[in-house]
C-alpha positions as CSV (number, residue, x, y, z in Angstrom):
1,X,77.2,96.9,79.6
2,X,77.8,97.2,75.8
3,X,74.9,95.1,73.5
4,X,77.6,93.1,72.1
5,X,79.0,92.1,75.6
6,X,75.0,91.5,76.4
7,X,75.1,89.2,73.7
8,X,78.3,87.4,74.3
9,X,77.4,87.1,78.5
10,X,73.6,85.0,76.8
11,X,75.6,83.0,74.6
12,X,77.6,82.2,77.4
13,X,75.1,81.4,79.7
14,X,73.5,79.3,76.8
15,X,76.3,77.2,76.1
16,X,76.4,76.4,79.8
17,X,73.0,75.4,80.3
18,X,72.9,72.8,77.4
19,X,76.5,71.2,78.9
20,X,74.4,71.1,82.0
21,X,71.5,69.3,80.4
22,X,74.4,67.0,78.6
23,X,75.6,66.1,81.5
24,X,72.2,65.0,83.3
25,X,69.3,62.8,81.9
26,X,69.4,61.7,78.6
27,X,66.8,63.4,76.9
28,X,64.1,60.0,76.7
29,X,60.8,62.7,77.9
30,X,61.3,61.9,81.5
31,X,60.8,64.1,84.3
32,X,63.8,66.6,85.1
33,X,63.7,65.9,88.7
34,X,61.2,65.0,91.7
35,X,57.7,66.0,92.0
36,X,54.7,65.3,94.2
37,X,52.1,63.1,91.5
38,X,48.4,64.4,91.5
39,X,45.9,63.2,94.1
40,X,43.7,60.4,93.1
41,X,45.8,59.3,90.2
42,X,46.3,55.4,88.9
43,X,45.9,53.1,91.6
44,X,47.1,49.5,92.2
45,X,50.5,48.0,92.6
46,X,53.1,49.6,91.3
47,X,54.8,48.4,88.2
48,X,57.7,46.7,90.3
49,X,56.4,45.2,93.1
50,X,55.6,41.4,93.1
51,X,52.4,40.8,92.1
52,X,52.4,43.8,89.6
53,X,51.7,44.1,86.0
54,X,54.6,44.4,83.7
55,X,53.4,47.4,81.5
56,X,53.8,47.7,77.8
57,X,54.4,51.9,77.8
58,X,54.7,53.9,75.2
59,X,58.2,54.6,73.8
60,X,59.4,57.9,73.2
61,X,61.0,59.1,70.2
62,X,63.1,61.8,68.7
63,X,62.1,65.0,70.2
64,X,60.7,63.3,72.9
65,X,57.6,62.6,70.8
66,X,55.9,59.5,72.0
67,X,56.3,57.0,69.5
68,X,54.2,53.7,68.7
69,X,57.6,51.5,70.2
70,X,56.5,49.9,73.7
71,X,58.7,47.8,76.1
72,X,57.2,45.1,77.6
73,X,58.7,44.3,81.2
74,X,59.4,40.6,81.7
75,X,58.1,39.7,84.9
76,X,60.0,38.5,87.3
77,X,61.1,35.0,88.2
78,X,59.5,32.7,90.7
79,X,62.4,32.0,92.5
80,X,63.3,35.5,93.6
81,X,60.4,35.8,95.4
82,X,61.8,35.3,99.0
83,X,64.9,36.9,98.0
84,X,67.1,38.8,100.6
85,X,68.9,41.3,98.0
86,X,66.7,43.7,95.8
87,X,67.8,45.9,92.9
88,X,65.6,48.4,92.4
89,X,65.8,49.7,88.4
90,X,64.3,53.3,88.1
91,X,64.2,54.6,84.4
92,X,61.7,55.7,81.2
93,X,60.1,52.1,80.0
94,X,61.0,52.8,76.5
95,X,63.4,51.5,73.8
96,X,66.3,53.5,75.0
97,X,66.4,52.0,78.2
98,X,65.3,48.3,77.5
99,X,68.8,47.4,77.9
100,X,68.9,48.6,81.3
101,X,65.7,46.7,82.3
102,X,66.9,43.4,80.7
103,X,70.5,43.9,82.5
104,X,68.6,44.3,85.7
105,X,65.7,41.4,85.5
106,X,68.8,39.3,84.2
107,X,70.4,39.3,87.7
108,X,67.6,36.8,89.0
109,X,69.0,34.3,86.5
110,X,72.5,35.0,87.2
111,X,71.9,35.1,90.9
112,X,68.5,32.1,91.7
113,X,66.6,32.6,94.1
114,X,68.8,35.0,96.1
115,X,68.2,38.5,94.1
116,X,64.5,39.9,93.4
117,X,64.6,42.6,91.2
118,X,62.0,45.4,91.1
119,X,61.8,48.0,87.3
120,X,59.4,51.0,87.9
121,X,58.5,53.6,85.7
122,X,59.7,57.3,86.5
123,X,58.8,59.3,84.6
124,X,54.9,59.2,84.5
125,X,53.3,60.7,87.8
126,X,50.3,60.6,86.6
127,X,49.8,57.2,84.7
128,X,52.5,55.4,87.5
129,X,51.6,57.6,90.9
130,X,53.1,54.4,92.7
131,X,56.0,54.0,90.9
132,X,57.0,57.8,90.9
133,X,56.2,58.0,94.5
134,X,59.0,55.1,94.9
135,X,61.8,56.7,92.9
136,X,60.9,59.9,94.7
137,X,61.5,58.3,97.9
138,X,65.4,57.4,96.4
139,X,66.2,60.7,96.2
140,X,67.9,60.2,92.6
141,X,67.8,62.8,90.6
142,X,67.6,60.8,87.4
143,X,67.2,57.2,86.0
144,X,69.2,54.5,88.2
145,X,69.8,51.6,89.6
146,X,69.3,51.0,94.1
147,X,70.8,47.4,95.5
148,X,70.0,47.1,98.9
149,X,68.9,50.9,99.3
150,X,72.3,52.2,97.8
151,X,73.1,53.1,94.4
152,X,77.0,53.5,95.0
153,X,79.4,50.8,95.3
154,X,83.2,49.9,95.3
155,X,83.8,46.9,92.3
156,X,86.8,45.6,91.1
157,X,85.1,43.9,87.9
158,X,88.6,42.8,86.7
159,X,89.0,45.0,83.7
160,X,92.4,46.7,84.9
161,X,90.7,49.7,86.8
162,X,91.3,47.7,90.5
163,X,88.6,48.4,92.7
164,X,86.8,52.0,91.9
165,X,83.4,53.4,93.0
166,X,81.0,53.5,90.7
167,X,77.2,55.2,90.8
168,X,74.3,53.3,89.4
169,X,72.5,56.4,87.5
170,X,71.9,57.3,84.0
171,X,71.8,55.1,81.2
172,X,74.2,52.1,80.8
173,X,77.5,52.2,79.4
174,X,78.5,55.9,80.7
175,X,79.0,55.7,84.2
176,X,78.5,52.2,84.5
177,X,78.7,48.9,82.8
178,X,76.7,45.7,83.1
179,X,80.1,44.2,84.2
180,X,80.2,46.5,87.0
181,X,76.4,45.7,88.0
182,X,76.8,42.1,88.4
183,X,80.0,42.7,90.1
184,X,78.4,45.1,92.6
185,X,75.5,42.7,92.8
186,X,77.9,39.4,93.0
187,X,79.2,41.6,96.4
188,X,76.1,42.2,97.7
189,X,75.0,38.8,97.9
190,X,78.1,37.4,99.3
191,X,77.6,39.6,101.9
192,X,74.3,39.2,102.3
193,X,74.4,35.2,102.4
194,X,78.1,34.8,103.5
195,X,78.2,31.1,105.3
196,X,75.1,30.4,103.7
């Protein structure tokens, strides 16, 4: 093979790896796919679970420098304690993704006492072992959304598509909409507490 060909073949393989990258995570510092936390590390509830702490975590910024930015995770409501459906939100708690984590404790509101919703932090194994271990256990391979223990769903959210499937990961507004959330979460409690 010819240097220039050399050349042309890395380039190539270049170019594909960053359309790869572009189509997975966005880049927010968070880990490219599963791993096993380290022994002994953190301890206590995990960020999600009733009865844990709603962090305040570093943000990160451009470059995936950590910046001074922290989101604060409302905690959630009262009444969705003893609810029967549970969206579970896996994603960075940063400024890029507060959206998402307002979207998702939002659905206790918009659904009383009948949705509990659970936000953990993924990215850091070793400052959130629980919370890591949890969105291991999904098998995502990046940031999402689980309702019920599935993160795919048929909605028809009334926006002209008719009924399509959508996937809760990534960020919002690229596979998914908040629209298509509620709708997928509007589902999931009828079926859930039909003739209830």
């Amino acid at each position: 093979m010819t240097m220039r060909k050399a050349s042309v073949l890395l380039l190539l393989i270049f170019v594909l790896a960053l359309a790869l990258a572009a189509l997975g995570c966005r880049s927010t510092g968070q880990v490219a796919g599963p791993a096993a936390p380290k022994a002994g590390a953190g301890g206590g509830k995990a960020t999600g679970e009733p009865g844990g702490k709603g962090p305040a975590v570093p943000a990160v910024g451009a470059g995936g420098a950590p910046s001074q930015e922290t989101i604060v995770v409302p905690s959630s409501l009262p009444e969705a304690k003893d609810a029967k459906v549970v969206v579970q939100a896996f994603f960075p708690l940063n400024k890029d993704h507060k959206e998402e984590v307002e979207a998702v404790r939002g659905l206790e509101k918009k659904f009383l006492g009948k949705v509990r919703t659970e936000v953990y932090e993924m990215r850091k194994p070793d400052e959130k072992p629980e919370d890591f271990k949890k969105w291991t256990a999904t098998g995502l391979g990046c940031a999402g959304i689980i309702i019920d223990g599935k993160n795919e769903f048929t909605v028809d959210s009334g926006d002209g598509k008719g009924p399509h499937k959508v996937m809760f990961q990534r960020a919002m507004g690229g596979a998914w909409t908040q629209v298509e959330l509620e709708k997928a979460v509007a589902d999931e409690v009828q079926k859930v507490y039909a003739g209830k």
